[in-house]
Steps between C-alpha positions, in 0.01 A plus 500: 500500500857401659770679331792211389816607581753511225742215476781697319562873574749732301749584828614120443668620193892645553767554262724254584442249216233525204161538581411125309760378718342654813137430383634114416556455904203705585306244316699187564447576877147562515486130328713346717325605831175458316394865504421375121353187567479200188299580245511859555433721250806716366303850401763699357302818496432514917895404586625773242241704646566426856942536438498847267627287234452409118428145385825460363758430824193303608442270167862441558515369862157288433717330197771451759266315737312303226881399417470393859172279502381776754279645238262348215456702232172333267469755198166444457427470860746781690759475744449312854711411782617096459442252745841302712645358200674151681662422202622837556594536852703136465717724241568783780568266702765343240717882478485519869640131559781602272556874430397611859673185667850590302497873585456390903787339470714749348373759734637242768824476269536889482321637822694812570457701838286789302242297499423420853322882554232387187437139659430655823265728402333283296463252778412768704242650292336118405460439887285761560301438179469170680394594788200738361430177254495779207500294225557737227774650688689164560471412174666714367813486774480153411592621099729704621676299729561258194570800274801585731643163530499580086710787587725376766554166257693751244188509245227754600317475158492136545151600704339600227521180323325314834268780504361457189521128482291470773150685470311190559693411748496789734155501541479169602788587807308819525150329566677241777560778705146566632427158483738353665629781722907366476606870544734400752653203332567683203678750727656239628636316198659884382647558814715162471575536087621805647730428742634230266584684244708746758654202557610397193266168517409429189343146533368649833333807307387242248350246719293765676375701196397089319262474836380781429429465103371188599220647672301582201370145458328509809383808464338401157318242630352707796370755195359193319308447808382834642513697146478284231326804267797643501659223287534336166632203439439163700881347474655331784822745553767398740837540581639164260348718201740704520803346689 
């Protein structure tokens, strides 16, 4: 019989933050790169099992994600991953377009020389995720590169309000990676919002970063056509829905 690896494993557990916290991103990870697929079961007993942990920091972070639309909870049923909400993902979209467009700007407004080491290295570190094409990896340089524009803009814990406004749609940026391959022009598209903001360009910094919010329409329409399982809702999103 072939043995099924684990998908959780205690040694991702640290104490830097609370373990709901830390099991809340375990979780909303393995949804967004679709190591928990729609419709997937949520067995509490196996992930506690698999993590050392009780059921309580767990209950909590599977709240946080039904809060999220990332997770259906059906009492009388049990507690499944949710399908591409577009509904949903239109909403993301929404806090990005504003939040995340207004903090660009002020990180152009208040770009100090302290930051240049932490752009660099980011850029440094998201070309050679490119250049593998390790999805998981750039993903998450991509979230970080955003996070530090956060940071740079004044308001670091302004991230945490995109991050969790935007479950839905994360995994629809996450899935156009494979499928369309744009490593590059997402590496791109950083490097300039980059070296506008060192310049103190905000409409520059803005322009660039719209182009790139903007993508998400296509790449909705290229999951309607080569994974439409993955999502609920037929509506016709587009950019005047929101703009």
């Amino acid at each position: 019989m072939e043995q099924i690896t684990p998908l959780f494993t205690p040694d991702q557990l640290d104490g830097r933050t609370s373990k709901s916290a830390q099991v809340y991103e375990l979780l909303r990870g393995a949804i967004i790169a679709l190591k928990l697929p729609p419709d997937t079961a949520i067995v509490e007993k196996e992930i506690c099992a698999q993590l050392g942990i009780s059921r309580t920091p767990l209950r909590e972070a599977i709240l946080q994600l039904a809060n999220e639309s990332l997770i259906k909870i059906a009492p009388s049923d049990g507690t499944f991953v949710n399908k591409i909400v577009l509904t949903e993902v239109l909403q993301g979209q929404l806090v990005r377009d504003t939040v995340e467009m207004r903090l660009t700007q002020l990180a152009a407004r208040n770009f100090k020389n302290d930051y240049e080491k932490d752009f660099e290295l980011a850029l440094f570190k998201q070309k050679a995720a490119a250049k593998r094409k390790d999805v998981d990896e750039f993903f998450a340089l991509d979230n970080e590169f955003h996070r530090l524009i956060c940071a740079c803009a004044g308001f670091p814990d302004a991230w945490l309000t995109i991050h969790n406004a935007t479950g839905q749609l994360d995994r629809v940026r996450r899935q156009a990676f494979p499928l369309e391959g744009h490593f590059n022009v997402v590496f791109d598209e950083h490097r300039e919002i980059y070296e506008r903001i060192r310049r103190h360009d905000e409409v520059g910094a803005a322009k660039v970063l719209q182009v790139q919010l903007d993508s998400t329409f296509p790449s909705i329409q290229m999951l309607r056509e080569k994974r439409p399982e993955l999502l609920s809702g037929d509506e016709d999103v587009g950019v005047t829905d929101i703009r």
